[in-house]
N, C-alpha and C positions, 0 to 999 in steps of 0.2 A: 863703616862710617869714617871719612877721614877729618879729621881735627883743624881746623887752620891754625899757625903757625903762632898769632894772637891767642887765641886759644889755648894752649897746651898749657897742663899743670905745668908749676912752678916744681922744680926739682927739692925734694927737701926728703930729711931721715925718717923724723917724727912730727907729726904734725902737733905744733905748742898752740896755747888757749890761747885765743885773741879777744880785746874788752870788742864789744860791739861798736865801740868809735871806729875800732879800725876801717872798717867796710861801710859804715854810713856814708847814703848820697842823696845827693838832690838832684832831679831835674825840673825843667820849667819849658812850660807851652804858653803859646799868644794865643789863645780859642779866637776863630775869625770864623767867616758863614761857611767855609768846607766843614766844619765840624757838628755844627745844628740838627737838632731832628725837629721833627714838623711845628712843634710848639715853641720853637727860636732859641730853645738849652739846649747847652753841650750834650752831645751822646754819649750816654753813659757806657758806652761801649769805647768812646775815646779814653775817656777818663779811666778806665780799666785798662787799656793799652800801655796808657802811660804809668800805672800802676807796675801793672807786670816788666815793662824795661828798665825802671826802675830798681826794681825789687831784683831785678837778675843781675844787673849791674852790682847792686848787693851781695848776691849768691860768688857771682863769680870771683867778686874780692876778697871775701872771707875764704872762700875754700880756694882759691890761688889755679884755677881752672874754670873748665866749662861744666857748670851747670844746667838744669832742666825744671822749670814748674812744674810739678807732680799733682796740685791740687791749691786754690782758691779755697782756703777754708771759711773766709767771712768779707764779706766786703759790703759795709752801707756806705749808701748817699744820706746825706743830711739836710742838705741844700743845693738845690741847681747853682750848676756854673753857665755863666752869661757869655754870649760873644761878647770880645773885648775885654775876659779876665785875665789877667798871669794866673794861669795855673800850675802851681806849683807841688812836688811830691819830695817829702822827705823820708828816707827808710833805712832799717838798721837790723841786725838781726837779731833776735828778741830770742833765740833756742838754737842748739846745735845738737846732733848728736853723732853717731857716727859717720854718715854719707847725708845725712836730709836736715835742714833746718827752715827755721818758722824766720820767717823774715815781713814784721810791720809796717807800714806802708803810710804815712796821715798826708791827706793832698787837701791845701789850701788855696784858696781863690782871692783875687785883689783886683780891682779895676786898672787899666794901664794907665789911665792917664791923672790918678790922684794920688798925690805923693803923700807920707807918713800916715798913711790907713795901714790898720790894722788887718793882717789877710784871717781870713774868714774861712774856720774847719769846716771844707764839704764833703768829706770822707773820709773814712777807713779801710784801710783791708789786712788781714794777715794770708798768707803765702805760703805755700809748702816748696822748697827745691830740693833736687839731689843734688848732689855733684857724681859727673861720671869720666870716666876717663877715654879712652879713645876709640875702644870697641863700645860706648855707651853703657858699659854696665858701674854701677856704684863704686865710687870709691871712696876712701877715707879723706875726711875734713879735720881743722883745727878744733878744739873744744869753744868754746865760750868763757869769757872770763868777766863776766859782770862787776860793775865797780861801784855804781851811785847805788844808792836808793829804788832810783826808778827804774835803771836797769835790772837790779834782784828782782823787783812786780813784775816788770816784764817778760822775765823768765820764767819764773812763777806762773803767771797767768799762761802763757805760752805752753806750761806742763800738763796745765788743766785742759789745756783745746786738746794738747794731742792726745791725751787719755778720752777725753770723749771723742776723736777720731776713730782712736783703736777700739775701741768700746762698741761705738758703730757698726764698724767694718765686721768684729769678729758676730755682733747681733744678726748682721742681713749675709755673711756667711755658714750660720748655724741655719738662719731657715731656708736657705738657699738649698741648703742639704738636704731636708726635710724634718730636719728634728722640730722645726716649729710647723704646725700648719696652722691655717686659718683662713 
């Protein structure tokens, strides 16, 4: 797998904590009729696109390389997004650990043509990435360095998903085996 040249880690000794400011980003779409599924809302399948470049855009600046989505751990709609919204996704990464981090997602929606409206939460999602390096296998990331409030919850809470990840994973690999039948 060759890397492009954009892509390649950032040369560094040790990788030092970063607060989750560092790597926060935004992007924003104009939903127009390419985007529509049959009942005239955004496809939630757009909405998930721009989630995930989002979120990678994320991945890749914290860990100072190319990263990989490993896994979609949760993602709701709350509300349809309308042709003719700015759709907008703000994300930050909410967990780090050694190669993979949990990176949150909240995408907002706002009409284009009305000025000082409040945009309107139509989703969530949180995100699993690696980061890898140039033969694609794992490599090492910055730590995390939480600083608000609401950054500690968000790491917090982001503890709790990946233990019930691992938890999962290690349940449907035991019956996988046969230790469980049923």
């Amino acid at each position: 797998m060759t890397v492009p040249k954009s892509l390649e880690p950032h040369p560094a000794a040790e990788p030092r904590a970063l607060p989750p400011s560092h790597a926060r980003t935004s992007l924003s779409l104009l939903a127009d009729q390419q985007h529509v599924n049959l009942l005239g809302n955004v496809h939630g399948g757009v909405v998930m696109q721009l989630v995930d470049s989002t979120a990678g855009a994320v991945a890749q600046r914290h860990s100072g390389g190319p990263a990989v989505t490993a896994a979609m751990d949760e993602m709701a709609f709350l509300r349809p997004v309308h042709v003719g919204d700015i759709v907008r996704t703000v994300a930050q990464v909410n967990w780090a650990g050694r190669s993979s981090m949990e990176i949150g997602v909240r995408v907002e929606s706002e009409p284009w043509n009305v000025a000082n409206r409040e945009p309107v939460h139509v989703a969530s999602a949180y995100l699993v990435f690696v980061a890898i390096d140039e033969h694609g296998r794992p490599r090492d990331i910055p730590g995390l360095e939480p600083g608000t409030p609401t950054e500690h919850r968000r790491m917090r809470e982001a503890e709790i998903r990946r233990a019930h990840r691992l938890a999962r994973r290690a349940e449907i690999e035991e019956g996988r085996s046969g230790v469980l039948e049923g």
